[in-house]
C-alpha positions in Angstrom: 135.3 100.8 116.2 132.1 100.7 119.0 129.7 102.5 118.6 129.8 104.8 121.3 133.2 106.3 120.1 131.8 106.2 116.7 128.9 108.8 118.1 131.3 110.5 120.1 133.2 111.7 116.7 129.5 112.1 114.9 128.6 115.1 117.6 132.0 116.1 116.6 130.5 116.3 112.7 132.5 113.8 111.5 131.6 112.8 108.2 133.4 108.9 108.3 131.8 108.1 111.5 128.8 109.0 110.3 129.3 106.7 107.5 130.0 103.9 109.4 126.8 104.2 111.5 125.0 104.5 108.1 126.5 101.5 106.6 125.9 99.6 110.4 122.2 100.2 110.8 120.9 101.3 107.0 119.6 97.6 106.3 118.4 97.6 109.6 116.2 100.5 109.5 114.8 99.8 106.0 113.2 96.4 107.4 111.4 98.8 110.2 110.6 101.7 107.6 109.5 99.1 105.0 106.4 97.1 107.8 105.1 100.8 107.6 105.9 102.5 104.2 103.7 100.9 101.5 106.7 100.7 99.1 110.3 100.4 99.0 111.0 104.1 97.7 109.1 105.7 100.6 110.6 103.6 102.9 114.4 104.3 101.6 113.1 108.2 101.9 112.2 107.3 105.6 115.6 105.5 106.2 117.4 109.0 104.8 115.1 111.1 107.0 115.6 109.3 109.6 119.2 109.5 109.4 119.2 112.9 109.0 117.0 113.5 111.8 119.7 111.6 113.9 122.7 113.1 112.8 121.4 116.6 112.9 120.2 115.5 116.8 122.9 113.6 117.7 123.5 116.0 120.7 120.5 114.2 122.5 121.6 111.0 122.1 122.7 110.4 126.0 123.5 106.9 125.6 120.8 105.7 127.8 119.4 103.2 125.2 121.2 102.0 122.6 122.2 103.9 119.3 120.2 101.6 117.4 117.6 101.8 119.4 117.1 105.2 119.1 117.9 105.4 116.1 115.0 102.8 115.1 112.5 104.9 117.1 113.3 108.1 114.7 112.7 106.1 111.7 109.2 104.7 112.9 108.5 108.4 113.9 109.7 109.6 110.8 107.4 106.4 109.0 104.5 107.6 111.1 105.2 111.4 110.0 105.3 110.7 106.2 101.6 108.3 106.8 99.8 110.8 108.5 101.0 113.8 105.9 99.7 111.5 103.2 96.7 110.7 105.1 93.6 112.3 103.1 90.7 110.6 105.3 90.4 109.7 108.6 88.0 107.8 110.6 87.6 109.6 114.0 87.5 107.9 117.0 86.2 109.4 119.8 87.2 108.7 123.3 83.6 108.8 124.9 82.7 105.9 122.2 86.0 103.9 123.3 86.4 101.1 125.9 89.9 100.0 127.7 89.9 96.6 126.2 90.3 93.2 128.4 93.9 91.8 127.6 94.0 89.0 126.0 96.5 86.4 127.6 95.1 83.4 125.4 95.5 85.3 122.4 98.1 83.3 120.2 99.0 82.2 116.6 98.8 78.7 115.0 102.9 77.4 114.8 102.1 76.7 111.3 101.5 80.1 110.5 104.5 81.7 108.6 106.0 85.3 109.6 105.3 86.2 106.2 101.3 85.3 107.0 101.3 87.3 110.2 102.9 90.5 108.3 100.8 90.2 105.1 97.6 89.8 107.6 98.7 93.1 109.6 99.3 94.8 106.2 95.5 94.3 105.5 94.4 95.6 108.5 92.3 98.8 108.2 94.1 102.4 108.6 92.6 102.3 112.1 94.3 99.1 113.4 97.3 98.6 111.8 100.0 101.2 112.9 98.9 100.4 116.6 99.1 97.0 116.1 102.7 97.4 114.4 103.8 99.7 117.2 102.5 96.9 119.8 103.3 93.4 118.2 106.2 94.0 116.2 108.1 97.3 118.3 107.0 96.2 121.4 106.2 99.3 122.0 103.3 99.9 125.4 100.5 102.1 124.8 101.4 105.1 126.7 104.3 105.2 123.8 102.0 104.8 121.1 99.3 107.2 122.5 102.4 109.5 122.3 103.7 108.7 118.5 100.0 108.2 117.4 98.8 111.6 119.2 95.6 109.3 120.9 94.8 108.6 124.7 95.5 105.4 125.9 92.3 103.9 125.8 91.9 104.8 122.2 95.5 102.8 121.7 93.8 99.9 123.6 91.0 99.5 121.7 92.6 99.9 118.4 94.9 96.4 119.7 92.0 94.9 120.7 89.9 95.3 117.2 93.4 95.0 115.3 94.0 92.0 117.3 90.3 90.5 116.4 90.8 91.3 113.0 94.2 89.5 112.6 92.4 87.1 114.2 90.0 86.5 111.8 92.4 86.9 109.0 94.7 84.2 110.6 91.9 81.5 110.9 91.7 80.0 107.6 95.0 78.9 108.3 94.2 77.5 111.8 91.3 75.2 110.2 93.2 74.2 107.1 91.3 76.0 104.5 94.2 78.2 103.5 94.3 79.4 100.1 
Protein backbone atom coordinates (compact mmCIF):
# COMPACT_ATOMS: atom_id res chain seq x y z
CA UNK A 1 0.00 0.00 0.00
CA UNK A 2 1.87 3.74 -0.78
CA UNK A 3 2.21 5.78 1.49
CA UNK A 4 0.15 8.53 0.51
CA UNK A 5 -3.10 6.30 0.64
CA UNK A 6 -1.67 4.94 3.79
CA UNK A 7 -1.86 8.80 5.30
CA UNK A 8 -4.97 9.36 3.50
CA UNK A 9 -6.71 6.59 5.88
CA UNK A 10 -4.46 7.85 9.06
CA UNK A 11 -6.33 11.50 8.84
CA UNK A 12 -9.29 9.20 8.66
CA UNK A 13 -7.98 7.66 12.38
CA UNK A 14 -7.31 4.52 11.17
CA UNK A 15 -5.64 2.52 13.47
CA UNK A 16 -3.92 -0.26 10.72
CA UNK A 17 -2.62 2.42 8.62
CA UNK A 18 -1.16 3.90 11.32
CA UNK A 19 0.52 0.73 12.12
CA UNK A 20 1.89 0.25 8.92
CA UNK A 21 3.59 3.76 8.94
CA UNK A 22 4.90 2.68 12.41
CA UNK A 23 6.32 -0.51 11.36
CA UNK A 24 7.75 1.46 7.91
CA UNK A 25 9.69 4.31 9.49
CA UNK A 26 10.09 3.09 13.43
CA UNK A 27 13.75 1.80 12.70
CA UNK A 28 14.27 4.66 10.79
CA UNK A 29 13.53 7.28 13.24
CA UNK A 30 15.29 5.48 16.15
CA UNK A 31 18.77 5.88 14.17
CA UNK A 32 17.87 9.91 13.96
CA UNK A 33 16.52 9.99 17.66
CA UNK A 34 19.51 7.76 18.87
CA UNK A 35 22.64 10.62 17.08
CA UNK A 36 20.84 12.94 19.66
CA UNK A 37 19.39 11.02 22.64
CA UNK A 38 22.34 9.85 24.93
CA UNK A 39 20.72 6.43 25.31
CA UNK A 40 18.62 3.95 23.67
CA UNK A 41 15.52 4.42 26.14
CA UNK A 42 15.27 8.23 25.60
CA UNK A 43 15.55 7.79 22.15
CA UNK A 44 12.69 4.93 21.88
CA UNK A 45 10.67 7.68 24.08
CA UNK A 46 11.52 10.25 21.25
CA UNK A 47 10.55 7.75 18.42
CA UNK A 48 6.95 7.28 20.43
CA UNK A 49 6.63 11.08 20.87
CA UNK A 50 7.37 11.69 17.72
CA UNK A 51 4.86 9.44 16.45
CA UNK A 52 2.37 10.72 18.40
CA UNK A 53 3.09 14.07 17.53
CA UNK A 54 2.48 12.95 13.87
CA UNK A 55 -0.45 11.07 14.10
CA UNK A 56 -2.26 13.56 16.29
CA UNK A 57 -1.09 16.33 13.35
CA UNK A 58 -1.46 14.33 10.56
CA UNK A 59 -3.97 17.04 9.22
CA UNK A 60 -0.91 19.20 8.33
CA UNK A 61 0.86 16.81 6.56
CA UNK A 62 0.18 18.42 2.80
CA UNK A 63 2.23 16.10 1.07
CA UNK A 64 4.67 18.68 -0.04
CA UNK A 65 7.76 16.65 1.33
CA UNK A 66 7.76 13.32 1.89
CA UNK A 67 6.04 11.41 4.90
CA UNK A 68 9.25 10.46 6.08
CA UNK A 69 10.67 13.42 5.78
CA UNK A 70 8.43 15.06 7.89
CA UNK A 71 8.03 12.70 9.92
CA UNK A 72 12.03 12.67 10.74
CA UNK A 73 11.86 16.47 11.26
CA UNK A 74 9.29 15.85 14.27
CA UNK A 75 11.42 13.36 15.88
CA UNK A 76 14.67 15.62 15.74
CA UNK A 77 12.27 18.38 17.15
CA UNK A 78 10.93 16.16 19.54
CA UNK A 79 14.96 14.95 20.36
CA UNK A 80 15.77 18.61 20.60
CA UNK A 81 12.60 19.22 22.98
CA UNK A 82 13.47 16.35 25.46
CA UNK A 83 17.68 17.97 25.46
CA UNK A 84 16.76 21.31 26.18
CA UNK A 85 13.97 20.22 29.13
CA UNK A 86 16.89 18.23 30.63
CA UNK A 87 19.27 20.93 30.11
CA UNK A 88 20.31 22.31 33.70
CA UNK A 89 23.29 24.68 32.52
CA UNK A 90 23.76 26.65 29.71
CA UNK A 91 26.54 28.57 28.31
CA UNK A 92 25.13 31.74 26.77
CA UNK A 93 26.13 32.99 23.76
CA UNK A 94 25.61 36.25 22.95
CA UNK A 95 25.08 37.63 19.53
CA UNK A 96 27.27 40.99 19.91
CA UNK A 97 30.30 38.47 20.94
CA UNK A 98 29.44 36.27 17.66
CA UNK A 99 30.97 36.41 14.23
CA UNK A 100 29.35 34.93 10.79
CA UNK A 101 32.01 32.38 10.23
CA UNK A 102 34.05 32.10 6.75
CA UNK A 103 32.81 28.78 5.07
CA UNK A 104 35.04 26.39 4.82
CA UNK A 105 35.11 24.75 1.28
CA UNK A 106 38.53 22.75 2.02
CA UNK A 107 37.17 21.44 5.06
CA UNK A 108 37.14 17.51 4.62
CA UNK A 109 37.73 14.13 6.41
CA UNK A 110 40.67 11.64 5.93
CA UNK A 111 39.00 8.41 3.71
CA UNK A 112 40.35 6.30 6.31
CA UNK A 113 38.27 7.73 8.84
CA UNK A 114 35.35 5.41 9.76
CA UNK A 115 31.60 6.70 10.10
CA UNK A 116 31.74 5.35 13.47
CA UNK A 117 34.88 7.90 14.13
CA UNK A 118 33.10 10.92 12.76
CA UNK A 119 29.89 10.10 15.03
CA UNK A 120 31.84 9.15 18.16
CA UNK A 121 34.00 12.57 17.52
CA UNK A 122 30.60 14.73 17.15
CA UNK A 123 29.26 12.87 20.23
CA UNK A 124 32.27 14.53 22.25
CA UNK A 125 31.67 17.71 21.07
CA UNK A 126 30.64 20.29 23.79
CA UNK A 127 26.80 21.06 24.52
CA UNK A 128 27.47 24.15 22.45
CA UNK A 129 28.62 22.59 19.14
CA UNK A 130 27.18 19.46 18.79
CA UNK A 131 23.30 19.73 18.08
CA UNK A 132 24.25 22.40 15.39
CA UNK A 133 26.69 20.43 13.99
CA UNK A 134 24.25 17.34 13.90
CA UNK A 135 21.47 19.53 12.44
CA UNK A 136 24.16 20.68 9.61
CA UNK A 137 26.42 17.58 8.86
CA UNK A 138 24.26 14.80 9.37
CA UNK A 139 20.35 16.43 8.54
CA UNK A 140 21.59 18.67 6.13
CA UNK A 141 19.72 21.01 7.59
CA UNK A 142 20.79 25.22 6.62
CA UNK A 143 21.09 27.51 9.28
CA UNK A 144 18.02 29.52 9.04
CA UNK A 145 16.35 25.93 9.97
CA UNK A 146 18.50 25.43 12.77
CA UNK A 147 18.32 29.07 14.07
CA UNK A 148 14.61 28.09 14.08
CA UNK A 149 14.72 24.47 15.90
CA UNK A 150 17.65 25.82 18.17
CA UNK A 151 15.75 29.25 18.96
CA UNK A 152 19.34 31.29 17.97
CA UNK A 153 20.06 33.87 15.10
CA UNK A 154 21.82 32.81 12.28
CA UNK A 155 25.10 33.99 13.08
CA UNK A 156 25.04 32.29 16.41
CA UNK A 157 24.21 28.84 14.23
CA UNK A 158 27.23 29.86 12.05
CA UNK A 159 29.62 30.16 14.54
CA UNK A 160 28.62 27.22 16.48
CA UNK A 161 29.57 25.06 12.86
CA UNK A 162 32.53 26.83 12.57
CA UNK A 163 33.91 26.02 16.32
CA UNK A 164 32.10 22.51 16.14
CA UNK A 165 33.66 22.05 12.85
CA UNK A 166 37.36 23.08 14.44
CA UNK A 167 36.76 20.98 17.14
CA UNK A 168 35.92 17.78 15.05
CA UNK A 169 38.70 18.88 13.49
CA UNK A 170 41.01 18.51 16.03
CA UNK A 171 39.41 15.33 17.29
CA UNK A 172 39.72 13.72 13.77
CA UNK A 173 43.57 14.50 13.51
CA UNK A 174 45.20 11.80 15.24
CA UNK A 175 43.73 9.76 12.78
CA UNK A 176 44.95 11.80 9.80
CA UNK A 177 48.72 11.51 11.09
CA UNK A 178 48.53 7.88 12.11
CA UNK A 179 48.72 8.25 15.82
CA UNK A 180 45.21 6.77 16.38
CA UNK A 181 44.69 5.07 19.52
Amino acid sequence: MSNQLLVEQCKQNSRKAQLALYKQYCDGMYIVALRYMKDKATAEDAVQEGFIKAFKKIEQFKGDVTFGAWLKRIVINTCLDAIKAKKLETEPLYDETLRIAEDETDWHVPDETTVDEVMQAIENLGDNYRDVTKLFLLEGYDHQEIAEVLNISESASRTKLHRGKLKLKENLKHLHYGTGY
